[in-house]
N, C-alpha and C positions, 0 to 999 in steps of 0.2 A: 572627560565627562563621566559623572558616578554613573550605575546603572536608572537608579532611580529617576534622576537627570535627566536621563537620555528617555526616559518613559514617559516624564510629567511635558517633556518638548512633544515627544508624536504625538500626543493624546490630546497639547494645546495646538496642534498644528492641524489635527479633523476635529476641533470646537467641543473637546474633554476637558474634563477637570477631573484629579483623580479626590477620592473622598478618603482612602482607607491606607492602610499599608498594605506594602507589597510582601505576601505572604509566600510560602515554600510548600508545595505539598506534594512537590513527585522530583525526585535525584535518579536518576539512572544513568549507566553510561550512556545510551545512546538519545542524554539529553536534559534538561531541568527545565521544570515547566514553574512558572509562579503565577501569581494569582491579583491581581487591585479590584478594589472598586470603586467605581465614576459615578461621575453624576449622570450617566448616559448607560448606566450598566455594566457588569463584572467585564474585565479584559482580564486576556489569557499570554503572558510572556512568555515566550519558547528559548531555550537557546540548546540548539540541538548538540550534539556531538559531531566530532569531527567527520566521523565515517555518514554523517546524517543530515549535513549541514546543508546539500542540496535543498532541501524542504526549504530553506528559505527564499533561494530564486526559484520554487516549483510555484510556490502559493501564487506571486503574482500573476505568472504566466498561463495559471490554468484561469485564474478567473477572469485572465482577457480573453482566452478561448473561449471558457463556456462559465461565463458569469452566472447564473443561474442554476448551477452545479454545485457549487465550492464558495468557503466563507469571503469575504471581501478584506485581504488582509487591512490593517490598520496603521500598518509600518512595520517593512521587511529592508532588514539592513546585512546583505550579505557580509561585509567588510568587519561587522565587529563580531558577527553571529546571531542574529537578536530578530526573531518575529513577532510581532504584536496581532494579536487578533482580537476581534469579539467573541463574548461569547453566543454561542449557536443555540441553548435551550437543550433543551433532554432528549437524549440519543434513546436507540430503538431498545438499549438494553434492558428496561423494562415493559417494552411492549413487542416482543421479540416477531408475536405474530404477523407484525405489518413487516418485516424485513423481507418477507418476499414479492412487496410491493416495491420495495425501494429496489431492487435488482434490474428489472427493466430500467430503471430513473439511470443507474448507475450505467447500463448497458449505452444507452444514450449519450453518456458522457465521456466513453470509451471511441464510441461512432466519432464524435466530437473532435476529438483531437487526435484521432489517426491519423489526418492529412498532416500533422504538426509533428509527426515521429523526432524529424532532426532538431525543430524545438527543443525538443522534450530532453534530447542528450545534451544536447548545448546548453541546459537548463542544471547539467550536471547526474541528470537518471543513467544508472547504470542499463547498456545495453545486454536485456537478456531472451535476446529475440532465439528464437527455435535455434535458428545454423548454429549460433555459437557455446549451445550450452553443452556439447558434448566435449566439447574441451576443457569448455568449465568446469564438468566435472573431473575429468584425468585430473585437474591440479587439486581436486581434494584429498582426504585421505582414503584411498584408494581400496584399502582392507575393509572397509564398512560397504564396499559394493563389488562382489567378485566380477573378473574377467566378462562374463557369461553375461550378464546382466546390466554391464556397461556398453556393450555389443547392441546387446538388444535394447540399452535405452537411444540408442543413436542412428537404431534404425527407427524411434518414435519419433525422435529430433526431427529428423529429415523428414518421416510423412507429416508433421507440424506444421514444419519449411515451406509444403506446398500448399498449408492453407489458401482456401480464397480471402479470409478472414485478415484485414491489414493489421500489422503491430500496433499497438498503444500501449494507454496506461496499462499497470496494473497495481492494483492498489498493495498486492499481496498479502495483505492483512483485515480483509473487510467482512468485518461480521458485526451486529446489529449495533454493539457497542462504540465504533467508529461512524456510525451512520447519525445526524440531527434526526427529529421526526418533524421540524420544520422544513418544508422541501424535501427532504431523502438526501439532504445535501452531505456528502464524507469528508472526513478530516482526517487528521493524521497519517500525514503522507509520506511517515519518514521511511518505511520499508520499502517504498515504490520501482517500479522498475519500467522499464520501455522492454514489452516481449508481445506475446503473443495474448489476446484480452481476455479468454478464457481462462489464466492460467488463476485470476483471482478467485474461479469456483471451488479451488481444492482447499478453501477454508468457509467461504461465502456455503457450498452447498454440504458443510458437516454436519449442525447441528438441529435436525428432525424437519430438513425443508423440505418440501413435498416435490414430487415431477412437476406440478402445475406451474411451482416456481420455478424452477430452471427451464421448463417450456416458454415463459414470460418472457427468460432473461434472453433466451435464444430467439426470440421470437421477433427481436430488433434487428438480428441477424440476417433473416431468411432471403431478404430479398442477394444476400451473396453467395447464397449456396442451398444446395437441398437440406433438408432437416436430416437425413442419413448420412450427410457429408457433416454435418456441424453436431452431431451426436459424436461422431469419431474425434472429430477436434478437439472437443469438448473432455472425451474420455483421455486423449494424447495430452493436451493441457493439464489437466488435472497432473496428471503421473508426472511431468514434467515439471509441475508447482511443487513438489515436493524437494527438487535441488534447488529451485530457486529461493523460496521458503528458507531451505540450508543456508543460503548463503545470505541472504537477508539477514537472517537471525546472527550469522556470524560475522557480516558487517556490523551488526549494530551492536553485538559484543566488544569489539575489536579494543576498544580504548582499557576494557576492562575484562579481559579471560577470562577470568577466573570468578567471577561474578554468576553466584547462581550454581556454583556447580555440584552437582548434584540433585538437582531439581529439573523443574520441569523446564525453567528458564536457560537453567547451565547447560544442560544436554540436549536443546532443541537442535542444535543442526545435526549433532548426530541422530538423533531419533528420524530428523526427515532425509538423512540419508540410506538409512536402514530401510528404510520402507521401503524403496524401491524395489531392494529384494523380497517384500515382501508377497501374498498371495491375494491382496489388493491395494499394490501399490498408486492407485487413483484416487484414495481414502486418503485425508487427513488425521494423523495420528495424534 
């Protein structure tokens, strides 16, 4: 069955018709997005990459968790690689102001699916809970973080470890631009990871967001720990999003290395490996 085929059947199978051709507007490795139009509205065809191809059993499983979160997929067919979605309307990246409303929404939906952690792996999310990322990183390239400062990133590991704070999602790539501004609901879930749920702030709190909002976002929290215990987490997650970050980014390279390089794209996992050693490595660089 063509692609097109197999698009004009889900779309006749939730009462669509498509109206338009199915157009190309994003190729990357870690995925190709295309584009129809229905008589019910634009859909959105994913087919992620290999290293990313989770996202397609994530989508279903998150919106049986927390439907009121996350879009409703349309048709997700792990076996050929192929998501279908609606589309969600206009993300927060032109209204960037409300993104710190959307952080508590998002905190909510982190609370949501903690009890589901083994879901979440079985779902295919890489585990990158606190215990294990210190070994994740020894198998990086080792030169980009001295001796000294892998030491000390594994004793933030381990004060992570004893978070009160349970594992979930983390979106690792969420900032306004991922966000709908209908509902505050997020999409693009291919960087995702099962870790520690803070760890989504070390890009969520870069760009000019105030204390108020990460007060917000913490504030879903509080009933599991004091506000000085989830400030430290907070500040440990952070610095700890930055390998994760690393390896995201160099998952989602993976099909294509060489992609990018030289740019801000090519060199992302080394830049958020360097930061560690830097002199605020809880900054997104």
């Amino acid at each position: 069955m063509t692609l097109v085929a197999w698009l004009d059947e889900r779309l006749a199978a939730a009462g669509r018709r498509r109206t338009g051709e199915l157009t190309v507007p994003r190729v990357r490795p870690w995925g190709t997005v295309m584009r129809a139009e229905t008589d019910a509205g634009t859909v959105w065809l994913k087919l992620p990459g290999p290293t990313t191809a989770f996202e397609i059993s994530l989508y279903p499983l998150l919106h049986h968790l927390a439907p009121q979160h996350v879009l409703a997929p349309i048709a997700a067919d792990p076996a050929l690689g192929r998501l279908l979605l609606p589309d969600g309307g206009p993300t927060l990246r032109d209204r960037p102001g409300e993104f710190a409303r959307a952080l508590p929404r998002y905190a909510e939906l982190q609370r949501a699916l903690a009890p589901a952690a083994d879901e979440l792996a079985a779902a295919g999310v890489t585990d990158m809970r606190p215990a294990r990322l210190p070994r994740l990183l020894e198998e990086q390239t080792i030169a980009l973080v001295p001796p000294v400062r892998r030491a000390w990133f594994a004793e933030i590991a381990a004060a992570l470890a004893e978070s009160k704070v349970p594992a979930s999602i983390d979106h690792a790539d969420l900032h306004p631009g991922n966000v709908f501004a209908d509902g505050y609901r997020c999409y693009d879930w291919g960087d995702s990871v099962l870790g520690h749920p803070f760890g989504s702030m070390l890009v969520a709190l870069r760009d000019d967001v105030d204390d108020r909002a990460r007060d917000a976002y913490l504030e879903v929290f509080t009933d599991l720990a004091p506000r000085a215990e989830l400030l430290t987490d907070l500040r440990h997650a952070r610095i700890a999003g930055n390998l994760i970050r690393a390896l995201t980014w160099h998952r989602a390279l993976a099909p294509d290395p060489g992609y990018g390089r030289g740019t801000a794209i090519g060199d992302g996992p080394a830049v958020h490996l360097r930061q560690l050693s830097s002199d605020a490595p809880w900054v997104c660089p």
